[in-house]
C-alpha positions in Angstrom: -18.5 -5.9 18.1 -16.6 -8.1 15.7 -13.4 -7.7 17.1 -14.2 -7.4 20.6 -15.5 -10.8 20.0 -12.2 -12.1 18.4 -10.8 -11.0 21.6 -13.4 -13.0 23.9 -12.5 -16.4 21.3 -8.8 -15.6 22.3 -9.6 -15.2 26.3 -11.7 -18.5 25.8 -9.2 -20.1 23.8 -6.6 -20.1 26.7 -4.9 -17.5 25.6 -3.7 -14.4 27.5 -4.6 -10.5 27.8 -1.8 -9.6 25.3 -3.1 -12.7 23.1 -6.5 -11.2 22.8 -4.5 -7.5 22.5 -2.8 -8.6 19.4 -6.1 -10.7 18.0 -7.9 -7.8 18.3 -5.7 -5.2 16.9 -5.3 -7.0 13.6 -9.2 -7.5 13.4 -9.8 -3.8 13.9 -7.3 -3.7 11.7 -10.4 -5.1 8.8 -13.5 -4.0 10.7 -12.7 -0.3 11.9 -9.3 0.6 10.4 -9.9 3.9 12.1 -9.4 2.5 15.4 -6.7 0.0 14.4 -4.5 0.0 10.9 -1.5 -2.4 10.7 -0.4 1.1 8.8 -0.3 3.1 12.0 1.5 2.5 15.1 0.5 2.5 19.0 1.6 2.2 22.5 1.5 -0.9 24.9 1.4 -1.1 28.3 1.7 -4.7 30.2 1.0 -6.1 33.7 1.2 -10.0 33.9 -0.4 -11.8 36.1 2.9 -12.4 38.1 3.7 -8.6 38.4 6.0 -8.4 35.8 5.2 -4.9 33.8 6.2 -3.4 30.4 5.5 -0.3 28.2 6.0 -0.8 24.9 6.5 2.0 22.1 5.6 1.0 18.2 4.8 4.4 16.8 5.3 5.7 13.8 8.8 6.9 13.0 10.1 9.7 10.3 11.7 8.2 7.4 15.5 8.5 7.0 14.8 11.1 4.3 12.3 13.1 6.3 13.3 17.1 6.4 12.7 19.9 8.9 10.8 22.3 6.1 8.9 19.3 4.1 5.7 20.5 5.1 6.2 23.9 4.4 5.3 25.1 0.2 8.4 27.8 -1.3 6.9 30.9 0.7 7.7 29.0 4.0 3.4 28.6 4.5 2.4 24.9 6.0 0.6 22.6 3.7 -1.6 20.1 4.2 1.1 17.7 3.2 1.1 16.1 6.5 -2.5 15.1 6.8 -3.2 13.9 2.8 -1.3 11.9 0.7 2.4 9.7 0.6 4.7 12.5 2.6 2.3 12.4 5.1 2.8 8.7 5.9 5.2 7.8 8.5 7.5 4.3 8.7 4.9 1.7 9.9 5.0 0.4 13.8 1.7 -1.5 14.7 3.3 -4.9 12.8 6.2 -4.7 14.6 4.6 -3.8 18.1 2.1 -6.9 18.1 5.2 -9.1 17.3 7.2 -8.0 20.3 4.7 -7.9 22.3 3.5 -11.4 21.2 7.2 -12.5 21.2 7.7 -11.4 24.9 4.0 -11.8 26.5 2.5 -14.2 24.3 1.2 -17.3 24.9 -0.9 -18.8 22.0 0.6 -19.5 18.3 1.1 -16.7 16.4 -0.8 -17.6 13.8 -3.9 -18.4 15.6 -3.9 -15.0 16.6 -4.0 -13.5 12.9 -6.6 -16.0 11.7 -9.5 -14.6 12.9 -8.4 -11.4 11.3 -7.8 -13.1 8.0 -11.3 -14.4 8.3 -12.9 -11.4 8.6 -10.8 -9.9 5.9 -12.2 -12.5 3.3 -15.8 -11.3 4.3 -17.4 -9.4 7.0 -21.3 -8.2 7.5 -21.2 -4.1 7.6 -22.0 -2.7 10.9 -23.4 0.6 11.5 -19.3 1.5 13.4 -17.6 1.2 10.2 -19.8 3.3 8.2 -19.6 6.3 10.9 -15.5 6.4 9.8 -16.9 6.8 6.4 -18.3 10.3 6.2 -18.7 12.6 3.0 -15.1 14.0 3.8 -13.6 10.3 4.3 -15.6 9.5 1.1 -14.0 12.5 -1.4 -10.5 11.2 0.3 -11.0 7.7 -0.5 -12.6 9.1 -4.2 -9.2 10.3 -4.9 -7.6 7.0 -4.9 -8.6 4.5 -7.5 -7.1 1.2 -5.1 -9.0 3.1 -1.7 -12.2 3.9 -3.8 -12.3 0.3 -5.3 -12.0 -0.9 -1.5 -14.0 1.3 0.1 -16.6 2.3 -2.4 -18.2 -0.5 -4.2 -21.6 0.8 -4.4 -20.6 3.2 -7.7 -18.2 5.3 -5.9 -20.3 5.4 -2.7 -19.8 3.3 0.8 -21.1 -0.2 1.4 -24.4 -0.2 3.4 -24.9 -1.9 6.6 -25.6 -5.5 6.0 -23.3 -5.5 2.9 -20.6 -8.1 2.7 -17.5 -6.0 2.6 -14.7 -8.8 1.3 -11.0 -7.1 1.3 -8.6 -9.9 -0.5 -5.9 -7.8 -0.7 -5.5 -7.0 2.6 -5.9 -11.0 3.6 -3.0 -11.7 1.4 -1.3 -9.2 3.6 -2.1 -10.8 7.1 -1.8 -14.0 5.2 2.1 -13.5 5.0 2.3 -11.3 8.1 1.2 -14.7 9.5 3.5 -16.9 7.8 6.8 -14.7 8.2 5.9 -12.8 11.2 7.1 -9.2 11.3 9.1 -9.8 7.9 5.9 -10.7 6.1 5.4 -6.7 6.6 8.8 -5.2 6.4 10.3 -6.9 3.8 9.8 -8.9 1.0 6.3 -8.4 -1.4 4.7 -6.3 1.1 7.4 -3.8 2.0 7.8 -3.9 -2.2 4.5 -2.6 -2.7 4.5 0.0 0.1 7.7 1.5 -1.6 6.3 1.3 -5.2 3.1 3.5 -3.7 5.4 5.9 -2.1 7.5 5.7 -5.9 4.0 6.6 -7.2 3.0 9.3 -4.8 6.1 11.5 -4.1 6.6 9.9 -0.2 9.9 8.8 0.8 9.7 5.5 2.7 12.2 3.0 1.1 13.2 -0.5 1.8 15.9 0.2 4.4 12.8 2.0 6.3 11.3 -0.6 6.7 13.6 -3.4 7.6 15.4 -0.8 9.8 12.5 0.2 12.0 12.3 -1.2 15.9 
């Protein structure tokens, strides 16, 4: 509900479809990162109002070191290595998608269109949507990780409850310079250093030219 609201502000604001697209994607982004992670990646498809159309593809993509085998243990036997943990992650495209598209289709500032997001990242009432992502699986995931357990388990080690204020500064910070640099606030500088010191610290293999390489 909270980001389908950001969207209607957007619509109401003047702004167009892919303006409320991109609003709402970075607000999902804090609400329900399940349904939209600036982490991930995605697929657009436009239709102006003047007929002019456009698909555009902002998934994931393998890093530059990725291998045919890496999932596999020494016995040739699939891991889980894909689904858990640093190897499994793949070069960010959701960043880079709602600048293009913004770049291209947009019609409001780029920055009005991350604020709501920020907003909402400095403070947002739970709703019962968010919790549902959290389940006890989720939870002993998130447990694992001291920086995902501190975010997403205040409560002692267990979720917020619905009505909690659920504040996320790091992640503000994060759209903060994703709004002041655009798609370089992501892909290089402070935030593309911290992405490759986590992937330093948990085996994965993303590195700097990763990120500033991907389209």
């Amino acid at each position: 509900e909270l980001a389908s609201r950001v969207g209607v502000d957007i619509l109401e604001a003047g702004g167009n479809a892919v303006d409320a697209a991109v609003a709402v994607q970075f607000a999902l982004a804090v609400v329900n990162p399940e349904a939209g992670n600036i982490g991930g990646g995605g697929f657009m498809m436009v239709r102006m109002a003047d007929g002019t159309t456009a698909a555009l593809d902002f998934r994931e993509k393998a890093p530059l070191a990725a291998t045919r085998d890496m999932y596999l243990d020494e016995d040739g036997n699939v891991t889980n290595k894909s689904l858990v943990g640093d190897l499994a992650v793949g070069v960010p495209g959701s960043v880079m998608g709602m600048w293009e598209a913004h770049r291209r289709f947009g019609s409001l500032a780029w920055a009005d269109l991350l604020a709501p997001a920020i907003a909402l990242a400095h403070g947002f009432p739970v709703r019962p949507r968010f919790l549902f992502s959290l389940d006890s699986a989720m939870v002993v995931e998130l447990a694992a990780d001291p920086a995902s357990a501190v975010q997403f388990l205040p409560r002692n080690g267990h979720p917020p409850q619905v009505g909690d204020t659920l504040r996320q500064p790091d992640l503000a910070a994060t759209l903060e310079l994703i709004r002041d640099q655009g798609a370089d606030g992501f892909y290089k500088g402070r935030t593309a250093d911290l992405i490759v010191a986590e992937m330093k610290r948990g085996s994965g293999i993303i590195t700097h030219r990763d990120l500033a390489g991907y389209t």
